[in-house]
N, C-alpha and C positions, 0 to 999 in steps of 0.2 A: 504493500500500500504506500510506503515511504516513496515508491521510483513512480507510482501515479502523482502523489503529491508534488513533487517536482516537477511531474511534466506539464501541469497544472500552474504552477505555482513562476516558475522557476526565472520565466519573461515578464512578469508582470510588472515589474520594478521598470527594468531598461528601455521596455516597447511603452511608459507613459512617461518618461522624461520630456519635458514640454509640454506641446497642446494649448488649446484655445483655453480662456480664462470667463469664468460668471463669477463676475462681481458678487460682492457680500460687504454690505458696509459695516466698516470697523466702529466699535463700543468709542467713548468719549474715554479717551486716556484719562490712567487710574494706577497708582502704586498697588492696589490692592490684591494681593493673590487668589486664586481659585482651588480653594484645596478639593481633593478629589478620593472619592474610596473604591477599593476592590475589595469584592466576597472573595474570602482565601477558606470556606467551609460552605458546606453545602448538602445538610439532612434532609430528610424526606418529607418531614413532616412536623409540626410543632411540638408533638408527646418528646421529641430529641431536642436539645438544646446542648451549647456550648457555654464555658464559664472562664472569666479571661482571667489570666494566669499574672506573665512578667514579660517583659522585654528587655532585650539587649539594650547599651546604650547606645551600639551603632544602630539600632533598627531592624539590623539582621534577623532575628530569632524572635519568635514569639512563641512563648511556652501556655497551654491552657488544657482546660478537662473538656470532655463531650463524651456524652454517652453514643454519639453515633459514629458509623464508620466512615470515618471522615478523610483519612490516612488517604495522600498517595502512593503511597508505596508500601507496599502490602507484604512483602518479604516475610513470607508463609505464616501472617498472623493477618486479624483483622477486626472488628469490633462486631460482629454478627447479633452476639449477645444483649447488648446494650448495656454493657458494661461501664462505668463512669473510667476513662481512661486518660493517660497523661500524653500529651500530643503534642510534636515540638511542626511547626510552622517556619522553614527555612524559606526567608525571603528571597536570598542570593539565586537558589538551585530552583524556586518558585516548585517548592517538594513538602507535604506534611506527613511526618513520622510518626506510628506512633509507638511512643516510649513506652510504656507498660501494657503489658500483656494478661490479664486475669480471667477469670471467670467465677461468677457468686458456685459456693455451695448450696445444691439445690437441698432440696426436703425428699425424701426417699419416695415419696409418693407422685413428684412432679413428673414431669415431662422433662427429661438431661438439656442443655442448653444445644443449641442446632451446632450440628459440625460447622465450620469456617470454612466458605466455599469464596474464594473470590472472585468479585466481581468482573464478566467479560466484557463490562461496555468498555469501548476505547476514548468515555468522555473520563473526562475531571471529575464529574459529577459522580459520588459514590453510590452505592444501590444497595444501602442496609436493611433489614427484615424491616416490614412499615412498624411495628410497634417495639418501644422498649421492655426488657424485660419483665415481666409480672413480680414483683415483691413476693405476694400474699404465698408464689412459690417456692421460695429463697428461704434456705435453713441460716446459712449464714453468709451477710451483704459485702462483699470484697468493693472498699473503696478505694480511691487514689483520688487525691485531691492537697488543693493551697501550694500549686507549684511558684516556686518562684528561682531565678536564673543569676546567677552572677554576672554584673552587667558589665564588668573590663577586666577579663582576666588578663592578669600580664604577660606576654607574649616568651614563649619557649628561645632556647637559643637558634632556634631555627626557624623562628618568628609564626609560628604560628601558635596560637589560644588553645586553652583546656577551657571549655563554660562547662560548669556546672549547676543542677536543678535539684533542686530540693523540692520536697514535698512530703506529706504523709500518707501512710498506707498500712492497710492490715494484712494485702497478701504474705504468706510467708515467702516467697518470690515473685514480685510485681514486672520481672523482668516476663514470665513464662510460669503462671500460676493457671494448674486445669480443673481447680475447682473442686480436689480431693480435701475431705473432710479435715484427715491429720488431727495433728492435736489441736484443732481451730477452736474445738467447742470447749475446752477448758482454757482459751487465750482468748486468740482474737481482736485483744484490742490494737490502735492505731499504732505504729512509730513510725519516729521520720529515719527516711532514706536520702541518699543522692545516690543519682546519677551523672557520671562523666561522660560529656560526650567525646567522640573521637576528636582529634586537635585539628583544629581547621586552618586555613588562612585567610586573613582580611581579605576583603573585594572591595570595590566603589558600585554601591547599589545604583547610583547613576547610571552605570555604562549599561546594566542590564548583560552584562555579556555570557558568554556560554561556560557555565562549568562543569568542568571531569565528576558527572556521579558521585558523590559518596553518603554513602547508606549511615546514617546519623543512627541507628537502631543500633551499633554493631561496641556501645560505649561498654561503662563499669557501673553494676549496682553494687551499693554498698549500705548497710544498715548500720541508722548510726544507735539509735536509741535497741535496748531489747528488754522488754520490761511484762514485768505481771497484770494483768487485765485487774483494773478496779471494780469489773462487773463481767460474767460470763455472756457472750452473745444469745437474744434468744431469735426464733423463726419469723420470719412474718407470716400473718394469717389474714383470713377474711376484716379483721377489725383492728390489725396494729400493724405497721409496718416492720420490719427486719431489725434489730440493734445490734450493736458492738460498742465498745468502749472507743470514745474518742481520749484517750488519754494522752497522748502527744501528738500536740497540734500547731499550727500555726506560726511555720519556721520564715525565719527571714535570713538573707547569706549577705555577706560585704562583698564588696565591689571583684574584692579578685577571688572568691568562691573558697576562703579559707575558713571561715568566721560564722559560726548559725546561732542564731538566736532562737528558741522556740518556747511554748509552753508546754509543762506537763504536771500533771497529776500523782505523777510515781514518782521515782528514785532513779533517774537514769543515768548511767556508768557505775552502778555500785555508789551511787552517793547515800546520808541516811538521812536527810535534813529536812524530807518533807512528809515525815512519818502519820501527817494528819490526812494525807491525798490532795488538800488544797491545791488548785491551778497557778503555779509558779515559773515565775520566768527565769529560763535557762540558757547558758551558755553552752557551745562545744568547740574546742581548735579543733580542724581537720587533722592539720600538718603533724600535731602532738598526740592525736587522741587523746584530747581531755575535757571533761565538763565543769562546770563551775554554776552553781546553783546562786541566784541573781538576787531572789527574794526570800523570805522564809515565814509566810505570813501564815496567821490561824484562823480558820471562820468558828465563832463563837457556837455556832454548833455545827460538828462534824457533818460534810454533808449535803448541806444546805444552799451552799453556792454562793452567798450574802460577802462572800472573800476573795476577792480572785484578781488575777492578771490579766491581761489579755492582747493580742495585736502587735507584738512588738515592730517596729522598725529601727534600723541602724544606719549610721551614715557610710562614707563610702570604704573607710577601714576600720569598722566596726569599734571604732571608739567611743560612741555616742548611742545612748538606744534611747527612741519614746515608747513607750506603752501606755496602756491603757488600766488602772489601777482600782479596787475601794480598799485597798489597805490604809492603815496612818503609819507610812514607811519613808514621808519625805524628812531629809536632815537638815529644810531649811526651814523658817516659822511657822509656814501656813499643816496645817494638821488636819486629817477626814477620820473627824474623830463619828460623821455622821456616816460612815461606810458607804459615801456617795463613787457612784464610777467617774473620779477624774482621770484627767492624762497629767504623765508623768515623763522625766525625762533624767537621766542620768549617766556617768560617766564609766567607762569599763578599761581598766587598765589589764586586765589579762586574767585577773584571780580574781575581781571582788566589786560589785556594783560600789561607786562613789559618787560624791556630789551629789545625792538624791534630793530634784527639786519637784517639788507637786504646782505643775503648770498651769490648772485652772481648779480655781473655789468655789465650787456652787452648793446649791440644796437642792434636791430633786423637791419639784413643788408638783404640777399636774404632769408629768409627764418625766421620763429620763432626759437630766440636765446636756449632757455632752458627750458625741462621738465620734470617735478615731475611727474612720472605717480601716476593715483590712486592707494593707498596701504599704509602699513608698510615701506615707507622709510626714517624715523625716527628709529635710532638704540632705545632698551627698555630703556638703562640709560639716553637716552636723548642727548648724545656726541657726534652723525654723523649723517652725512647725506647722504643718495646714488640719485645722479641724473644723469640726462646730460644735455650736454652740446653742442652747433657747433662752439662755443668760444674755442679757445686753453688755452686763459687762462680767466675762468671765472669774473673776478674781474677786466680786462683791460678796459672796458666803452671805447671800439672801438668796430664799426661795424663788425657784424656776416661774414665772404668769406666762409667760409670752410663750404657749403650743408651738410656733414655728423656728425651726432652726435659722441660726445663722452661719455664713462661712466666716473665718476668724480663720489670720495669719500671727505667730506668735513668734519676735524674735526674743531670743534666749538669752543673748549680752543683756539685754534691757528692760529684759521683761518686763513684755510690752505688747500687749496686742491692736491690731486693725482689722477692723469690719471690715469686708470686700465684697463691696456693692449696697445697694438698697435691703434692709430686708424684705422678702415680697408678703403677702396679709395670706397667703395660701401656703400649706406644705408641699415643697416643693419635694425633688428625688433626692436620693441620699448623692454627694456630691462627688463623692472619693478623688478630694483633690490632691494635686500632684504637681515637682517643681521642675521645670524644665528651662532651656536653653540653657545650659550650663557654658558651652561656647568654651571648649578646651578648659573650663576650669570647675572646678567641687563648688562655687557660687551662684546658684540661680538666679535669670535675671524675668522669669516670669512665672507664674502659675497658673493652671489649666485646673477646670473644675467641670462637671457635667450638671446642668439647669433646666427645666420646660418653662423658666420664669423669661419675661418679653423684653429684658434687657433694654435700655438705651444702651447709644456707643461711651457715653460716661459712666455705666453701671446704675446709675437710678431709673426709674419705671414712669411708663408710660400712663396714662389716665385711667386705661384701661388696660386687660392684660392681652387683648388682640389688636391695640393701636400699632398700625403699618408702620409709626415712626419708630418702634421698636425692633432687635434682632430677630428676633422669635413669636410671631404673632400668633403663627401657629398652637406654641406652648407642646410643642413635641420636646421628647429629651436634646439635645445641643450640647456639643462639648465647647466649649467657649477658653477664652486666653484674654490673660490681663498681666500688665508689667509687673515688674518689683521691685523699692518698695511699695506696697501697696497704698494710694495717696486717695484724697476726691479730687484729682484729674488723671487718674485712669482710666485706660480706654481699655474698652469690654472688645473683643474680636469673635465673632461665630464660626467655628472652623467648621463642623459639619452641617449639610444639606438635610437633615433628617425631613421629610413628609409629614401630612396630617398623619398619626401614629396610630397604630391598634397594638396597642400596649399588650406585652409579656414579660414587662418587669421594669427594671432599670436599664441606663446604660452603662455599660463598667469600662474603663478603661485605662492603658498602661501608654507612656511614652519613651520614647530616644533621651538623647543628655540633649536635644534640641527638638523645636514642635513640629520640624522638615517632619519626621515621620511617629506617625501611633497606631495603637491598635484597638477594637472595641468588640464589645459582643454586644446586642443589641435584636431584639425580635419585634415583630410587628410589622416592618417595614420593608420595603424593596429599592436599595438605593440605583438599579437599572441596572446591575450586571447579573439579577436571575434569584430573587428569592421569593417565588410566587405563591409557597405556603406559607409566610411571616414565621417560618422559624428562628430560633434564636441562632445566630452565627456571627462567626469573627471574621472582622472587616478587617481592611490596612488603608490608615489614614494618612495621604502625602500634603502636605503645604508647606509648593517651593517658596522661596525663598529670593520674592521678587525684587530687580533693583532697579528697573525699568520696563516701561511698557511700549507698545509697537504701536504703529497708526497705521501701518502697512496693509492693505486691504489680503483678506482670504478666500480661497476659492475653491469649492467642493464640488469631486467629480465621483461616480461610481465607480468602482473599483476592477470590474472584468470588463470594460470595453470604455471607458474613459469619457461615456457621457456628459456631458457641462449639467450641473444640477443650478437650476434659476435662483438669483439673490432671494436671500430672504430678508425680510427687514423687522427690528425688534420694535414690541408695543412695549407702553407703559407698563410698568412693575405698579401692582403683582396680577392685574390682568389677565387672564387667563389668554392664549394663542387660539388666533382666530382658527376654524374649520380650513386646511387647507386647500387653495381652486389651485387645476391643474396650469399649468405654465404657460403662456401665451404662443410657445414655441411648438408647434407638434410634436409630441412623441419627446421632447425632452422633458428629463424628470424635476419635479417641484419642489424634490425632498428626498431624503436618505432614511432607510428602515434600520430598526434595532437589528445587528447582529450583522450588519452589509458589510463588505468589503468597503473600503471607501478611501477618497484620496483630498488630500487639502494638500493645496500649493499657494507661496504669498509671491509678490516682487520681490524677497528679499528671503537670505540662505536662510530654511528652520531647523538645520544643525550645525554643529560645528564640523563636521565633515560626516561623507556617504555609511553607512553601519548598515549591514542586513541582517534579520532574525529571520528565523524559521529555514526555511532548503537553506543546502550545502553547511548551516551550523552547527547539523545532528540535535537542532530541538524542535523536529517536526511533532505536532502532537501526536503522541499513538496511541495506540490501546497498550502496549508494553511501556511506555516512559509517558504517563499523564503527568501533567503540571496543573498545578492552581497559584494562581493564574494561569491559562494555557498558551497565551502569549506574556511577551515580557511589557510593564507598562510605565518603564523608563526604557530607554533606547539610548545609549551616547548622550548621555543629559537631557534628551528629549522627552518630554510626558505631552498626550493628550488625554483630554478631559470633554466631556455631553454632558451640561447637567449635575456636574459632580458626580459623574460616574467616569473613571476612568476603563479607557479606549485599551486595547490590545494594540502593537502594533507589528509588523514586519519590515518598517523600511523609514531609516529615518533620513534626507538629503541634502547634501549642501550645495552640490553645483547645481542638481534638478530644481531645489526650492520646493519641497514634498515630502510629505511622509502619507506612508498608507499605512492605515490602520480601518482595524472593526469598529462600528458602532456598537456601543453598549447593548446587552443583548434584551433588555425586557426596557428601554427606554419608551415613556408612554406618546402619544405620539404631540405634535405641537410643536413650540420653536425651542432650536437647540441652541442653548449656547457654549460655545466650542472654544476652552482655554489650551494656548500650544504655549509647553514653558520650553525657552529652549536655555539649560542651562552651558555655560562656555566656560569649563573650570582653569585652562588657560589664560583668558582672558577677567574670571571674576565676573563675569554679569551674568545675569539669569533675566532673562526677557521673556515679559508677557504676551503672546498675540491673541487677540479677541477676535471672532468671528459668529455668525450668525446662519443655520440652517434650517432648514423644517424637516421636523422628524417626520414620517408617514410612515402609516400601515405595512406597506408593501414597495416595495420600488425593484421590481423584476431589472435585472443585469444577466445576460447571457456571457459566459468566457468564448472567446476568440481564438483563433488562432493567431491576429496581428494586436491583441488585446487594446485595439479602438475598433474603431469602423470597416465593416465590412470581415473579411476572412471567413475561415471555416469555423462551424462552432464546435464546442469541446461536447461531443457525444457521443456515447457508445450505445452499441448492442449488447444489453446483459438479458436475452432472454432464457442462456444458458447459464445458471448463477454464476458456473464457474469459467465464463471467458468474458473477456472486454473487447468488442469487434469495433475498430472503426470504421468508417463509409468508406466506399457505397454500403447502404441500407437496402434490404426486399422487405415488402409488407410481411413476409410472415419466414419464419427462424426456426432450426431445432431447439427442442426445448433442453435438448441432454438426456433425455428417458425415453427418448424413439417417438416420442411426438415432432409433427409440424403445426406453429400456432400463430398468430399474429405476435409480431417483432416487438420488443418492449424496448424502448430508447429509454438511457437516462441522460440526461439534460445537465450540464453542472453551470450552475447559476450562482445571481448574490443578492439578495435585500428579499429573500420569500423566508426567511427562519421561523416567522410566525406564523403562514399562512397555512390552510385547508386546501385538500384538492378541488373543494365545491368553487372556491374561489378563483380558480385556477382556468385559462385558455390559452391552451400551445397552436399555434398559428403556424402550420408548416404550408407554404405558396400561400392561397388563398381558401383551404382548409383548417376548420377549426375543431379543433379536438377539445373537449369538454366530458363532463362526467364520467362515467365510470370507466374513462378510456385514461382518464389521469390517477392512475396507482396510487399515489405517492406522492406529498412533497412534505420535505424534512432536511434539517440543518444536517451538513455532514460531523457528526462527532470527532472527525481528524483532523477538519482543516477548520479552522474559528475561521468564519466569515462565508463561507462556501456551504451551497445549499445545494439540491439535487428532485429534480421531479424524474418520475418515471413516467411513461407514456407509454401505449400501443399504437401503432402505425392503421390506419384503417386502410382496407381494400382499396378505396378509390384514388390511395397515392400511389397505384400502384405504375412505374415508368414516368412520375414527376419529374424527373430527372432533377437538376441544380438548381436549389428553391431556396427565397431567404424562409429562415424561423423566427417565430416571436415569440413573447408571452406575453400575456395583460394579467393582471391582478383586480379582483373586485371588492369591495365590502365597504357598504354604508353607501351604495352608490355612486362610491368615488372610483374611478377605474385610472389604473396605470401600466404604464406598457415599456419592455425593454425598446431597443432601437426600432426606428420606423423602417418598413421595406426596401427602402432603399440606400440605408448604409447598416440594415439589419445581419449577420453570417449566414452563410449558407451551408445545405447538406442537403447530398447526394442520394436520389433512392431510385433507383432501378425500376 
């Protein structure tokens, strides 16, 4: 299939160098970036859901759970089960692993978990059992979960990285657990493990370029905790879910993956200090194998839970930790002598928590005063803190009135906090914010936070919470960015697109040491690269990193035969795009479809020099080497963007002035707007170009043989599954089983990946084929952008000889059609 894809594919770059140009008028110059996301997971259905982990600080790696089979690369395991599993997300290789391998122990009466068969489709898209696994069935629940990654390991003498992931699990081998009973039922509970992945090498996620395979499964698990269950696991049934003891939980690693912080319950390394079971916070060195027990607190009754620690975060060399506390364990004045849950924050020199300051004084009054969500809300040098708060001012030790939280940045020289933002009169989502652009150094110089509240660009509110002069009118989740220090002339920034929302939770999300790249899990939504059951899934959020914008007008052309697609012109925000009417031009197209092949070229280079993906790079999508992304969606510093959906691409140019790339594959239809960054790390600029398309329905493109006008078109005879005949055609073919039947042509096309056959008219001379004579039409799973109708040849073409072919596309009354007859391809039938 790889040598059809080329022969396909292979011209399509060189035979549209130049060409006529359709204007598109350029946006009103604007510093402002377009940031843009990619679905990097993709379950079946909403009962699966993903749960976002950590990331690297380059961007590279994003570590998270999902109970679905989400893995590209399947390397004789897979998620069948529905298992909660640990998934590493290689941005570089655009490949998801997954790390842990388990299965729950059933109840002797169930149904055994399905053998692991995988998947033969050749997309991206995984094809898990539709439902997760039944609890009520499950003798005892095998988790793995709260990964988090070392985010700058320091580099080997032969310069490449060890990252490591931490997390907790109760399998007794989370590498390759099949679900054997063992001694689970008298254990069972949680500890934390890491995993080493194999040693990698830096890349520049810009270039997008091709890398050498390497199977990120093939690392070191190692146990670090091993401890006695504080409660025997029992079954789930009809009326209770599955348990185990979570007894060590919630690890957190410094920056070069030596250093873990976590909570437990037990005595972990043969310690004896926590003989009451209390949740205390713990230290461990890798390098030494040693632990060091943090806190040593008592709940006044055994048990109870009224005592505890929780959430640790560290800075970047694990010098520094915040938690989450109701002990009265600080050494400086303020005392929770009322066993309220403050955050805390102290010093760790190798053997023994110091400097213990208690960060915030409140009273729980109608509700719990303050929380640290789990994560990174520890700046990396160790000097702030991001929480909330429903205290106005965290430090008054009066009782909580005010039900809604606020966000509260706390620096630690000074302690001293600031509000950031308005508070809004409604509860908003929880915000899990987080410090980023560090910019080569342990100093944050902004923080990111996730809100559905309507923002102005000064952080104070609009009249109303859907006033347009607001970010978020919507009041969908939004992950937003604001400088630091935090002041009232701060400016609020919307980095994501999210839609009116049909909520499955929150939004959760992790960042780089800068906002150029994040990542999120988020359900409800479909941001147009294809999640049409709102399941919960992990995105990858880019925002370059712009230092100029272009005025240079853009021009968009179909992708297999180089048709000029007509200006489109933008309306008034937020306006909805008008109904699009067909182009004044015959037979030219008015619009580009979700999932088209497609090409935009300016007056001016949109790279820094010529780069090809896909043929001759060895990253043709297959069914053997799937990617997610299945094209790369940086190129040579190039990104495009539809909509805040980032585009696929294959061809980024500099002396042509072009990049062809796919349209986003479930874009809705209406006006596109099309951000091209082209960054030049050379020269230091990153340029914005703005351009304006209309999305449609449908916009049929037939491949060529001169891929513009006129040539032969790319079709075969597959009436016998197993040959590809090309012309001349006869109306009727061996089928391969000793029949003769009427000839099936497949057609390979571009802009039909949504459409029906009902919709569908292949026009061969001045014969029109319709209905059930159209088999087929379907997006090819190998090649992103290339679609394929099948057809039957009817009797009366029978001696047409050299005829052009068309198609047209219907639906909603709007009809659209590849090239017209007379610069339409042609093919031969006898």
């Amino acid at each position: 299939m790889k040598q059809v894809f080329w022969f396909l594919c292979a011209s399509i770059v060189p035979a549209l160098i130049g060409g006529s140009f359709a204007s598109v008028a350029a946006q009103t110059s604007s510093p402002t970036p377009d940031p843009f996301t990619v679905q990097l997971t993709s379950t079946p259905n909403s009962a699966f859901n993903s749960v976002m982990g950590d990331m690297t600080a380059n961007g590279r790696f994003v570590v998270f759970v999902s109970n679905g089979d989400v893995a590209t690369e399947k390397n004789g395991r897979n998620n069948a089960d529905g298992n909660r599993e640990i998934f590493l997300a290689d941005y570089a290789q655009r490949r998801i692993f997954q790390i842990t391998n388990t299965r729950h122990v059933p109840n002797p009466t169930s149904s055994p978990s399905p053998t692991p068969t995988p998947s033969a489709s050749p997309s991206p898209t995984p094809t898990p059992v539709p439902t997760p696994a039944d609890l009520t069935l499950v003798k005892i629940e095998i988790d793995n979960r709260s990964p988090m990654i070392s985010l700058a390991p320091v580099a080997t003498a032969g310069g490449q990285r060890v990252y490591t992931i931490v997390f907790s699990s109760n399998a007794p081998d989370p590498g390759n657990f099949d679900g054997s009973e063992g001694g689970l039922a008298a254990d069972g509970n949680s500890e934390i493990w890491i995993y080493r992945l194999p040693a990698v090498t830096d890349v520049d996620l810009t270039l997008g370029a091709e890398l050498p395979k390497q199977d990120l499964t093939t690392g070191t698990f190692d146990q670090v905790t091993d401890t006695d269950a504080s409660r025997i696991p029992t079954p789930g049934s009809s009326t209770a879910a599955p348990f185990f003891a979570d007894d060590n939980r919630e690890p957190a690693i410094s920056d070069d993956g030596n250093l873990l912080a976590f909570i437990s319950t037990r005595n972990p390394g043969s310690l004896t200090g926590n003989g009451d079971g209390n949740p205390e916070l713990f230290f461990y060195n890798i390098s030494d194998d040693t632990f060091f027990q943090a806190t040593n607190t008592q709940d006044p009754t055994p048990g109870v839970g009224r005592i505890f620690q929780s959430n640790p975060s560290l800075s970047a060399n694990g010098s520094r930790v915040s938690f989450v506390s109701s002990a009265n364990i600080a050494s400086n004045s303020p005392n929770n002598a009322d066993a309220n849950a403050e955050v805390f924050v102290a010093d760790f020199g190798g053997g023994a928590l110091s400097n213990i300051r208690q960060v915030t004084r409140t009273q729980n009054g109608v509700t719990v005063a303050n929380v640290a969500s789990p994560g990174r809300r520890l700046s990396r040098n160790g000097e702030l803190i991001a929480f909330e708060s429903r205290a106005t001012d965290p430090k008054s030790n009066t009782a909580v009135t005010n039900p809604i939280l606020g966000l509260f940045v706390y620096t630690i020289a000074t302690d001293t906090f600031v509000e950031v933002g308005t508070r809004p009169q409604f509860d908003d989502l929880f915000r899990f914010p987080t410090f980023t652009d560090y910019n080569g150094s342990l100093a944050p110089s902004s923080l990111v936070f996730v809100s559905r509240v309507n923002f102005r660009p000064d952080g104070t509110l609009p009249p109303t919470a859907q006033a347009s002069e607001g970010l978020n009118p919507t009041n969908s989740p939004q992950i937003f960015l604001t400088a630091l220090p935090v002041s009232t002339s701060s400016t609020f920034i919307r980095l994501t697109r999210t839609p009116n929302f049909t909520s499955l939770g929150s939004l959760r999300f992790v960042t780089a040491e800068t906002r150029k790249r994040m990542a999120f899990a988020v359900g409800g939504v479909d941001f147009g690269s294809g999640n049409p059951d709102f399941s919960i899934e992990i995105f990858y959020l880019l925002t370059p990193t712009i230092t100029a914008q272009s005025a240079a007008v853009l021009s968009f052309f179909t992708g297999a035969s180089n048709m000029p697609v007509a200006a489109a012109t933008p309306v008034p925000s937020p306006s909805p795009s008008p109904t699009p009417t067909p182009s004044p031009v015959p037979g030219a197209p008015f619009g580009l479809a979700a999932g088209e092949l497609s090409i935009v070229r300016s007056t001016v280079a949109l790279a820094p020099s010529d780069v090809f993906a896909g043929p001759g790079q060895e990253n043709e999508p297959d069914a053997d080497d799937p990617r997610s992304p299945a094209l790369p969606i940086e190129l040579n510093g190039v990104s495009v963007s539809v909509n805040g959906a980032a585009a696929g691409l294959y061809f980024a140019g500099n002396t042509s002035k072009q990049i062809n790339f796919v349209m986003p594959i479930t874009l809705a239809p209406g006006l596109g707007t099309v951000a091209v960054n082209v960054l030049d790390a050379a020269a230091n600029t990153d340029t914005l170009h703005r351009g304006f398309v209309q999305i449609v329905a449908g916009q049929p493109d037939i491949f060529t043989s001169t891929n513009d006008a006129g040539g032969r078109a790319r079709a075969f005879n597959v009436t016998n599954p197993i040959t590809r005949l090309m012309e001349p055609f006869s109306v009727t073919s061996a089928d391969g089983s000793g029949n003769t039947v009427a000839t099936v042509i497949e057609l390979n096309v571009t802009g039909l990946r949504n459409a029906q056959p009902a919709e569908i008219t292949v026009i061969v001379g001045t014969t029109n084929i319709t209905g059930a004579q159209i088999l087929l039409v379907r997006s090819n799973p190998k090649m992103p952008g290339f679609d394929i109708i099948n057809f039957t040849l009817p009797d009366s073409l029978a001696g047409a000889g050299d005829v052009p072919i068309q198609v047209t596309f219907t639906r909603g009354g709007v009809t659209t059609t590849s090239r017209p007859a007379d610069t339409a391809p042609h093919i031969t039938i006898d």
